[in-house]
ZAMARGU-4260 file (C-alpha; in steps of 0.2 Angstrom, whole numbers, plus 5000, padded with zeros to 4 digits):
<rodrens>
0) 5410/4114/5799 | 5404/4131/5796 | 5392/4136/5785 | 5389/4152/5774 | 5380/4161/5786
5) 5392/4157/5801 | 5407/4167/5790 | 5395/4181/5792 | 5393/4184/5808 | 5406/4186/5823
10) 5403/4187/5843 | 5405/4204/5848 | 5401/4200/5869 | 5387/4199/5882 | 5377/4209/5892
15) 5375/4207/5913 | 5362/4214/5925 | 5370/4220/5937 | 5363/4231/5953 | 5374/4246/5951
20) 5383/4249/5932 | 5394/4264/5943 | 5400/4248/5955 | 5405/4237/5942 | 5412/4252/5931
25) 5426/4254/5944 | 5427/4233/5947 | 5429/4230/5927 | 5437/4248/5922 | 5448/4253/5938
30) 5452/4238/5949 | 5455/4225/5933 | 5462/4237/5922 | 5448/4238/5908 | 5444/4250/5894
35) 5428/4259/5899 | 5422/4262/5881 | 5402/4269/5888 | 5397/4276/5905 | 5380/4280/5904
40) 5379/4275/5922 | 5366/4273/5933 | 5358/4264/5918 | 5372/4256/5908 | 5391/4253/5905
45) 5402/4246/5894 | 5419/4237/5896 | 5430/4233/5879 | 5442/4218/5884 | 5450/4214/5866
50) 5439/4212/5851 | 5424/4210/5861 | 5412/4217/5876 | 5404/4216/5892 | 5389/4225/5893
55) 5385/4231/5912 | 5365/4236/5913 | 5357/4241/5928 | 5345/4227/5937 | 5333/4242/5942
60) 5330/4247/5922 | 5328/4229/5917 | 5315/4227/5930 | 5304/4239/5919 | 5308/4227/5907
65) 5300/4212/5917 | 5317/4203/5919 | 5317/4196/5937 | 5333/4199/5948 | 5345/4182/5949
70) 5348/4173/5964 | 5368/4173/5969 | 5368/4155/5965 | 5363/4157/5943 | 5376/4173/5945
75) 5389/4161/5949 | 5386/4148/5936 | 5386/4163/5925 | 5406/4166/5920 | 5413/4180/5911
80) 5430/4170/5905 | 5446/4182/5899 | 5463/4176/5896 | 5482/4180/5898 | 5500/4173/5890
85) 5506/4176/5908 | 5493/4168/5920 | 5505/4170/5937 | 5511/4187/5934 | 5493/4192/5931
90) 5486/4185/5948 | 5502/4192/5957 | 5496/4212/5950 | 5479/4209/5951 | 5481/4203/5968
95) 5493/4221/5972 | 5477/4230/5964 | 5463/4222/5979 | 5456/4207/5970 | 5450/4192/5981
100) 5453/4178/5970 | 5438/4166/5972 | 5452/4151/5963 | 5472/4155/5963 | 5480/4150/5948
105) 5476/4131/5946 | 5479/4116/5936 | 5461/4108/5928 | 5465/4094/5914 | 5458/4105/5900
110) 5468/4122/5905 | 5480/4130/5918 | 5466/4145/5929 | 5460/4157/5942 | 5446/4164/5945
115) 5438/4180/5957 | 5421/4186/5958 | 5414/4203/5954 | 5404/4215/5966 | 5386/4204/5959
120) 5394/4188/5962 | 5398/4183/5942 | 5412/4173/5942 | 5429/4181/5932 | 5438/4169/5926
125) 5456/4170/5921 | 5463/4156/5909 | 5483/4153/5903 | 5483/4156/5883 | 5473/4155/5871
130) 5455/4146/5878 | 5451/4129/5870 | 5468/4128/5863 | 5477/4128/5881 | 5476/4111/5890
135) 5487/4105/5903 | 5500/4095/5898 | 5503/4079/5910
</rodrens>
């Protein structure tokens, strides 16, 4: 149930530390095909992917900030999830533009995936439909 204040507010995306915005500014904009809304690089970057963003910030400004770098290990439990109506034909163009998929297209019971990683190790991940509403049927 949601209450009064939960109509009022709406997701609008996430931030990740990354060690060089100009690096994932060409992985997120160039190689996946991305709207680059802000380059401010070398300290920040912005990626529009729908009705939300993905914040890029560089590691060496959040430092003077006291944020310590992540090991590879929390940037991999860390995923950035996106979705397309054509799952298969997405993975074959991506595939055409230089992505190592870290997952091909797969079958889990809760939805149809793939999945690569970006040049920081966050793990991209690729789902069939609409997410939550997309489960596998058996």
């Amino acid at each position: 149930m949601m209450g009064p204040l939960m109509e009022k507010v709406r997701f609008e995306g996430l931030t990740l530390t990354v060690a060089s915005v100009e690096r994932s500014l060409a992985f997120y904009g160039g190689t996946l095909g991305l709207e680059v809304k802000i380059n401010a690089a070398p300290a920040f970057g912005m990626i529009r992917v729908g009705g939300g963003t993905i914040g890029l910030i560089s590691q060496a400004l959040q430092a003077k900030e006291g944020v310590e770098e992540t090991s590879a290990a929390q940037k991999k439990a860390i995923h950035v999830e996106l979705s397309s109506d054509d799952l298969d034909g997405l993975y074959e163009e991506l595939k055409a533009r230089g992505v190592e998929f870290h997952e091909p297209p797969h079958d889990e019971p809760w939805e149809r995936s793939m999945s690569a990683l970006d040049p920081d190790g966050y793990v991209v991940e690729f789902a069939q439909g609409k997410r939550g509403e997309n489960q596998v049927k058996g």
